[in-house]
C-alpha positions in Angstrom: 44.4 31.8 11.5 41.7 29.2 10.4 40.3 29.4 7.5 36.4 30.0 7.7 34.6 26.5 7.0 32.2 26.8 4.1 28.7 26.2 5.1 26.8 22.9 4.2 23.9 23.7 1.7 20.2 23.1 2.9 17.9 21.3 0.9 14.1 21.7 1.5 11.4 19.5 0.0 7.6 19.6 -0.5 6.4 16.4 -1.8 2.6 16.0 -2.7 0.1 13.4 -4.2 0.4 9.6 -4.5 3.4 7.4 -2.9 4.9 6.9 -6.2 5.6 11.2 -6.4 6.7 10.3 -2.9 9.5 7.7 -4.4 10.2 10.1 -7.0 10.9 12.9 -3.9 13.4 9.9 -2.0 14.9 9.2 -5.2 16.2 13.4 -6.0 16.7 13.4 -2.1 19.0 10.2 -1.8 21.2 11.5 -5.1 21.4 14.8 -3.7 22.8 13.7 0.2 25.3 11.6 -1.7 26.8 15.0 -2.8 27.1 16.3 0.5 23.9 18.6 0.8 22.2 18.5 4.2 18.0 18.8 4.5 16.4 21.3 5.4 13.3 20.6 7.7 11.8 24.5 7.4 12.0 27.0 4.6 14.0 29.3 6.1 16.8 27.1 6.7 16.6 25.8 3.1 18.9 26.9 0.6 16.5 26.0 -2.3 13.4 24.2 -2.1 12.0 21.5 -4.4 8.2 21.3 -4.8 7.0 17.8 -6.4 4.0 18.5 -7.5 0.4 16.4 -8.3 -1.4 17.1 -11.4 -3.2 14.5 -11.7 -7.1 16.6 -11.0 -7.7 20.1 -10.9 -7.7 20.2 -6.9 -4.3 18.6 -6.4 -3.3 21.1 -9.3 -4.4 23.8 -7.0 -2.8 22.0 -4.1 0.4 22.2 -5.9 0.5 25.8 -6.7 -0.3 26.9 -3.3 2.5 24.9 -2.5 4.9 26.7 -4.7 3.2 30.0 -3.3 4.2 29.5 0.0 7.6 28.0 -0.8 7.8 31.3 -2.7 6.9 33.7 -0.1 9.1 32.0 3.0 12.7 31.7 0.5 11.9 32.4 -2.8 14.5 30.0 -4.3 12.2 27.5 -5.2 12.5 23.8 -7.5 9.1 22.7 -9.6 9.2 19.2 -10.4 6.5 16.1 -10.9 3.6 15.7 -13.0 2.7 19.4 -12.8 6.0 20.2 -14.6 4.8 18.3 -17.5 2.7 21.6 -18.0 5.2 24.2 -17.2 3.0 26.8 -18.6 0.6 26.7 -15.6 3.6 27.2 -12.8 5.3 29.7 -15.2 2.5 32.1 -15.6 1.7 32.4 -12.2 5.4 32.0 -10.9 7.5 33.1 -13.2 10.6 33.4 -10.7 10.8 29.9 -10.2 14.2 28.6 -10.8 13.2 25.6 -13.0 10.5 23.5 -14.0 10.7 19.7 -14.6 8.9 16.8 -15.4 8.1 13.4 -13.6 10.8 10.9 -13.4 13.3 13.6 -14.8 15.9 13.0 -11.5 19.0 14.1 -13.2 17.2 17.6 -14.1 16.4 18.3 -10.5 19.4 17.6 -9.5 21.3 19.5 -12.1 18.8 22.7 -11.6 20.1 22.5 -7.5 23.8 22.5 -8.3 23.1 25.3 -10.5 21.0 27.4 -7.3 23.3 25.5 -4.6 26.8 24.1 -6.1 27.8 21.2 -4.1 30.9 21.5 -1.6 32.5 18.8 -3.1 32.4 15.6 -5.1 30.2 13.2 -3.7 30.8 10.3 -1.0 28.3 7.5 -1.9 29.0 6.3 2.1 26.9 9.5 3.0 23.7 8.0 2.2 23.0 3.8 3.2 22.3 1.3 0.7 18.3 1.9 0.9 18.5 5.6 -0.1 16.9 7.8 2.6 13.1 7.3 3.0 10.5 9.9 3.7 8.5 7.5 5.4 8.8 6.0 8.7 11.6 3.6 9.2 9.6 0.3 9.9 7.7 0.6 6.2 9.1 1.9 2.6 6.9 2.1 -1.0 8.9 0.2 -3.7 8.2 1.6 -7.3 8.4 -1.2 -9.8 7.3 0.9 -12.5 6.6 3.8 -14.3 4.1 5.2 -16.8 0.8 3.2 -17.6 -0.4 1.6 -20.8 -4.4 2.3 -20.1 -6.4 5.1 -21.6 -8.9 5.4 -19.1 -11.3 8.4 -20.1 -10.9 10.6 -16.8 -7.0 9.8 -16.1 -4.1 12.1 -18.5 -1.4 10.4 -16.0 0.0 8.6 -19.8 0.3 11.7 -20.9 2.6 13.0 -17.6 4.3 9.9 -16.8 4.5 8.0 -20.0 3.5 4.3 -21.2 4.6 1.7 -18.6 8.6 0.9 -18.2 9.4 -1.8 -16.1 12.1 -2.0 -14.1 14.5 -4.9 -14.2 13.3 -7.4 -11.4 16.8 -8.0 -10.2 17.0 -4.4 -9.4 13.7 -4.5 -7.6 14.5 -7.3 -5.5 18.0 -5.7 -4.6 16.1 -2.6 -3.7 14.2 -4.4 -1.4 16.6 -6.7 -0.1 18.4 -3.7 0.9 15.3 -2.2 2.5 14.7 -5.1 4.7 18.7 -5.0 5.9 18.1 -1.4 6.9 15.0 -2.4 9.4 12.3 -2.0 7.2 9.8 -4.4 8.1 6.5 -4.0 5.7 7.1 -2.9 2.3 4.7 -1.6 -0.3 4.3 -2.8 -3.9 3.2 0.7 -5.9 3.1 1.5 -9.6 0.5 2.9 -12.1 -0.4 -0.9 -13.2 1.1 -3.8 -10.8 -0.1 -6.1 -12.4 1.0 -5.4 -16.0 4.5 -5.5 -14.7 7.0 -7.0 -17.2 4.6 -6.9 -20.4 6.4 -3.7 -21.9 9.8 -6.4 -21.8 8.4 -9.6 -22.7 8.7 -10.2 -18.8 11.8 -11.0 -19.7 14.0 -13.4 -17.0 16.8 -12.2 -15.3 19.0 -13.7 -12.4 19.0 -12.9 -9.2 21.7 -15.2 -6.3 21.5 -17.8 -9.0 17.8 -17.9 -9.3 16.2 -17.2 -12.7 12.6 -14.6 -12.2 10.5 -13.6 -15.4 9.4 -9.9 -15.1 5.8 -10.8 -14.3 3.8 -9.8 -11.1 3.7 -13.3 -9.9 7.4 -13.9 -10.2 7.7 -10.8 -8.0 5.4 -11.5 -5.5 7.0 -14.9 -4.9 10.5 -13.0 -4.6 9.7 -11.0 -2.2 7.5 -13.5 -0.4 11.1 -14.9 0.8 12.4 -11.7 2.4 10.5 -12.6 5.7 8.8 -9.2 5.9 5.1 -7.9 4.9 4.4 -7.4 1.4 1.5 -5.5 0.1 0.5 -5.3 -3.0 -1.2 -2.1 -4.5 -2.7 -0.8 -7.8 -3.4 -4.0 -9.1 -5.9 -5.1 -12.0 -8.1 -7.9 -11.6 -6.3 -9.8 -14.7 -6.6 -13.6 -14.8 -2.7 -14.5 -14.1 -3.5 -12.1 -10.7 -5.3 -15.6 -9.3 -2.2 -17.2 -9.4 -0.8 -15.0 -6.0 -3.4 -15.9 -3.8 -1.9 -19.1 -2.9 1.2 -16.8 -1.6 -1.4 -14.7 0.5 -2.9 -17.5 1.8 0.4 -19.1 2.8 1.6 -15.4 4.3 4.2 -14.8 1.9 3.0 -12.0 1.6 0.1 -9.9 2.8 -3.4 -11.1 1.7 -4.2 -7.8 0.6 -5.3 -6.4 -2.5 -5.9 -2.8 -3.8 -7.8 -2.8 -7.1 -9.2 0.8 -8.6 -12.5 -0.9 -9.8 -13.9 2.7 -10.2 -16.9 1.1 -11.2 -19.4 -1.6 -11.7 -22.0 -0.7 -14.5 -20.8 -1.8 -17.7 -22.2 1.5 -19.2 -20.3 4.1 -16.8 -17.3 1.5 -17.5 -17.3 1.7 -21.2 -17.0 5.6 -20.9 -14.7 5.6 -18.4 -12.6 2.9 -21.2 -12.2 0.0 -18.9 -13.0 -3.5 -18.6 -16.5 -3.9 -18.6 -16.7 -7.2 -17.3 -18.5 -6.7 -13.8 -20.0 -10.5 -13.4 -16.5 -12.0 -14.1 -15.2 -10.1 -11.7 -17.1 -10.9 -9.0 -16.4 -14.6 -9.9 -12.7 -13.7 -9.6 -13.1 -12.3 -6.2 -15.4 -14.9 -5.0 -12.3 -17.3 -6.1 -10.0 -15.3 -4.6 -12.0 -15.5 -1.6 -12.2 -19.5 -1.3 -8.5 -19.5 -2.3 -7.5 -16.9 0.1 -10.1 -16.8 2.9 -8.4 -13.8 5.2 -7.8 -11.9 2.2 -8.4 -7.8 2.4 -9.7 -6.3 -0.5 -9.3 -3.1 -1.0 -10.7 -0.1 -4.0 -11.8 3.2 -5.3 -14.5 4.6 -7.2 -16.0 7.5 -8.8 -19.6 8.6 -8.9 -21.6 10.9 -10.9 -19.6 10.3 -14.2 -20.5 11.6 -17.2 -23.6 10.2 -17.9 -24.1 8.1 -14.8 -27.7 7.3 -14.9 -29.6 6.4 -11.2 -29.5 3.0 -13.2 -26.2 2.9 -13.1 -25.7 4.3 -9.6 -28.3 1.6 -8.1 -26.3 -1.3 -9.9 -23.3 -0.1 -8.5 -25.0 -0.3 -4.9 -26.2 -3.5 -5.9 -22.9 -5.2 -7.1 -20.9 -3.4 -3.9 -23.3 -5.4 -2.1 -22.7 -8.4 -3.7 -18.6 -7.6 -3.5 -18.8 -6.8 0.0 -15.1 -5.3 -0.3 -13.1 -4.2 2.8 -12.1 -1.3 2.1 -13.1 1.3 0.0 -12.9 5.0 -0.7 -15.3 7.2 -3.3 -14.4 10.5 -5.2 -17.0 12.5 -7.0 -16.0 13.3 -10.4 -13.9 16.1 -11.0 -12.9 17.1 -14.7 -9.1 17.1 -14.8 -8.0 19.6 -18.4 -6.8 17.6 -20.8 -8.7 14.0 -19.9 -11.0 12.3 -22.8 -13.8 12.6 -20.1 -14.4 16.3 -20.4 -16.0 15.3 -23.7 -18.6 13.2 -23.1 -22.2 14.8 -22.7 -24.1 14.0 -20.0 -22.2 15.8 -17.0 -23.3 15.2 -13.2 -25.0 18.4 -11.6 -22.6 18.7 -8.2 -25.9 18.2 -6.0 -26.5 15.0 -7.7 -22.9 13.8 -7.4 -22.7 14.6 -3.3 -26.4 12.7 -2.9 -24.9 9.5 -4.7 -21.6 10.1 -2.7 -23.6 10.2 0.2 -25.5 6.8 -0.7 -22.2 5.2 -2.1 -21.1 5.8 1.2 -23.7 4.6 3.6 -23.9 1.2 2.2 -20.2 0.8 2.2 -19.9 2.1 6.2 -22.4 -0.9 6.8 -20.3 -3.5 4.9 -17.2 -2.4 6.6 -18.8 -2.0 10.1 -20.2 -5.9 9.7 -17.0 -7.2 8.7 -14.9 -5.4 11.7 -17.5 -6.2 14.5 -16.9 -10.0 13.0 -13.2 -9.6 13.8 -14.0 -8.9 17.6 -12.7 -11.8 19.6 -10.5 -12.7 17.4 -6.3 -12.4 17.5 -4.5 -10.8 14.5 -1.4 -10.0 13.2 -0.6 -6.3 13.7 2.6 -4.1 13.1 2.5 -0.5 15.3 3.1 2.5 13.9 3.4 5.0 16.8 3.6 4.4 20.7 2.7 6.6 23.7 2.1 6.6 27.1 -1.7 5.4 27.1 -1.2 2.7 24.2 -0.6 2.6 20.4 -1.6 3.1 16.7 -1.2 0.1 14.7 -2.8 -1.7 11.6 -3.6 -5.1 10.6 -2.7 -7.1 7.9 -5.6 -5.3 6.1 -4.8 -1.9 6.5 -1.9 0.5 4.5 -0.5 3.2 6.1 -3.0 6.5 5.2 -6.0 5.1 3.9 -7.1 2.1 5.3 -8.0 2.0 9.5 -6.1 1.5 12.0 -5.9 -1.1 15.2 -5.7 1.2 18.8 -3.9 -0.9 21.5 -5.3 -0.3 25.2 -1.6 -1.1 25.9 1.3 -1.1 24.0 4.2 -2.6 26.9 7.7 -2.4 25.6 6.9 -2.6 22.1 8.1 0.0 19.7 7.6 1.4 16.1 7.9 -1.8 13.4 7.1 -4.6 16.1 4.9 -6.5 14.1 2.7 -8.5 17.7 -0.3 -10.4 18.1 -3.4 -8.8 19.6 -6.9 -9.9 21.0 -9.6 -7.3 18.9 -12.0 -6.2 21.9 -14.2 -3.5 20.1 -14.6 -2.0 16.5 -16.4 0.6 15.4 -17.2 1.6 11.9 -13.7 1.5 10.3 -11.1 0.9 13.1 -10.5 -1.5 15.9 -9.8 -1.8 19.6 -6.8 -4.4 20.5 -4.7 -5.5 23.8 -1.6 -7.7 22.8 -1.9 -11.1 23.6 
């Protein structure tokens, strides 16, 4: 008689927040498949569950636990990791079942706290899982962490105190990452860390080889390695330092993707100096004008916060005022929201919530009329796209100015026999406010 085969254990996983929790989540997933365990797409077929949590405000905290709730209630067997964990009091007091409670970054803990709940069948085969690692984004892009931890101590942000200072990863490591991700048909890849452009400065941006070529550790050194994998690059989280005017002749050229995201936050030098960063407004709006005449096609994208502590309508106005100046592509706004722990939560002065939607609201309406005037210039015109999904009546893609989530997206009339990851030409026909109308060319 045959002996009953034992049955593969189910992993389930709940990743939340930004795309570098989501590369932590591929990371613990990738290690884990090597071992032998399968994934789970539902609770109930999950052995365990991990729930990578956000902590980085008070909503995403609240995100998180109801999360772990739910996890809880479906299968009970449940995994906290991510910047929440760095606070396992809060998860513990409310769930105090949970089998363990981890950090960010801390892999090897996950890991060891699912053998513990699930034991593996048996040692692991590294050919179970391809070179790339399995992605939790669609096939045709991938987010490639270059970092972790930030060196800034900006007033409303505790991510230091959750992640760390920065730590660079070798660049021969990243570009072998993304080498790897380009051989398994990935076809735009995304620059994320908590700083891009400080990459290397925690190292000296110290050189190391890669196929015989020597590359410091520095952003631009980066950005020109990967400009030679023939795919897009985009580059996000970047600060507006000097050395940053040294990529745009690589956008320019289409190395990679003339497209930057810079979290200004802000443009009054006041709300700046409480929010403890650079409060150099005018110079930079002489860098992006440069980067503008070096880089005319380039994509600026950013973030910012309203009613701050101590945000005068001063303030507000010259923020209106220098956005429309800026005239940036693409932007998205966040009322202030006290986050325990952050420097902010000091400072006198708070925003009444009435006052904060009203300037939201403002904020808002100028920026919708900057981005509508840009996209109804681009009608007529032929772009780049890449799709993203296809069906019967046409297709979601996005230009060379839009990231996957946040930015707008390009509708095709007609998609033909293209597929996810075809990266096609288009004619624009229409636009309205924030996306475009296409047929391919």
């Amino acid at each position: 008689m045959k002996q009953a085969q034992a049955k593969t254990p189910k992993v389930g996983m709940v990743s939340l927040g930004c795309p570098k929790a989501l590369v932590d989540s591929e990371r613990i997933l990738t290690q884990l498949r090597s071992e032998g365990y399968a994934l789970s797409a539902n609770y109930d077929g999950a052995d365990v569950v991990i729930v990578n949590t956000c902590g980085f405000l008070d909503s995403a905290k609240e995100e998180s636990l109801d999360a772990i709730g739910s996890a809880m209630k479906a299968n009970g067997k449940v995994i906290v990791t991510g910047c929440m964990g760095a606070e396992p009091e809060q998860i513990l007091s409310r769930f105090p079942n949970v089998l363990a409670v981890t950090g960010p970054q801390q892999y090897e803990q996950v890991v060891g706290a699912v053998h513990e709940a699930v034991p593996p069948l048996h040692d692991p085969y590294v050919d179970l899982v391809p070179p790339e690692g399995l992605k939790l984004t669609p096939r045709h892009y991938a987010y490639l962490k270059i970092s972790e931890g930030c060196n800034n101590r900006c007033s409303f942000c505790i991510i230091p105190s959750l992640r760390g200072d920065l730590v660079s990863r070798p660049i021969h490591h990243v570009i072998a990452e993304a080498e790897n991700l380009v051989k398994a048909g990935v076809k735009e890849i995304l620059v994320i860390s908590q700083d891009t452009s400080a990459y290397g400065v925690d190292v000296k941006y110290a050189p190391q080889k890669w196929k015989g070529k020597e590359y410091q550790t520095r952003f631009q050194d980066l950005a020109e390695a990967l400009g030679e994998l023939g795919v897009w690059v985009r580059m996000h989280y970047v600060y507006p330092y000097p050395h940053v005017d040294q990529v745009m002749p690589l956008m320019n050229d289409r190395k990679i993707l003339p497209y930057i995201d810079i979290p200004f936050q802000h443009a009054s030098p006041n709300v700046l100096k409480n929010m403890r960063r650079p409060a150099h407004q005018e110079k930079t709006l002489e860098r992006i004008h440069g980067w503008r005449r070096d880089c005319p096609d380039l994509t600026i994208r950013s973030t910012f916060i309203v009613g701050f502590p101590g945000e005068t309508e001063e303030d507000f106005t010259f923020l209106l005022n220098w956005m429309r100046e800026a005239r940036l592509d693409r932007v998205g706004c966040f009322k202030y929201e006290p986050v325990a722990g952050a420097k902010a939560n000091d400072l006198p002065d708070h925003i009444a919530p009435e006052i904060q939607q009203e300037r939201y609201d403002r904020f808002m309406e100028v920026q919708q009329e900057i981005s509508s005037a840009k996209l109804q210039a681009k009608i007529g015109k032929t772009i780049k796209v890449i799709i993203d999904d296809v069906a019967e009546d046409g297709a979601d893609a996005r230009s060379e100015g839009d990231a996957p989530e946040i930015d707008g997206k390009v509708y095709l009339r007609s998609a033909g026999h293209f597929k996810a990851g075809d990266i096609i030409s288009v004619t624009v026909e229409d636009a309205d406010d924030y996306d475009l109308f296409a047929v391919p060319v």
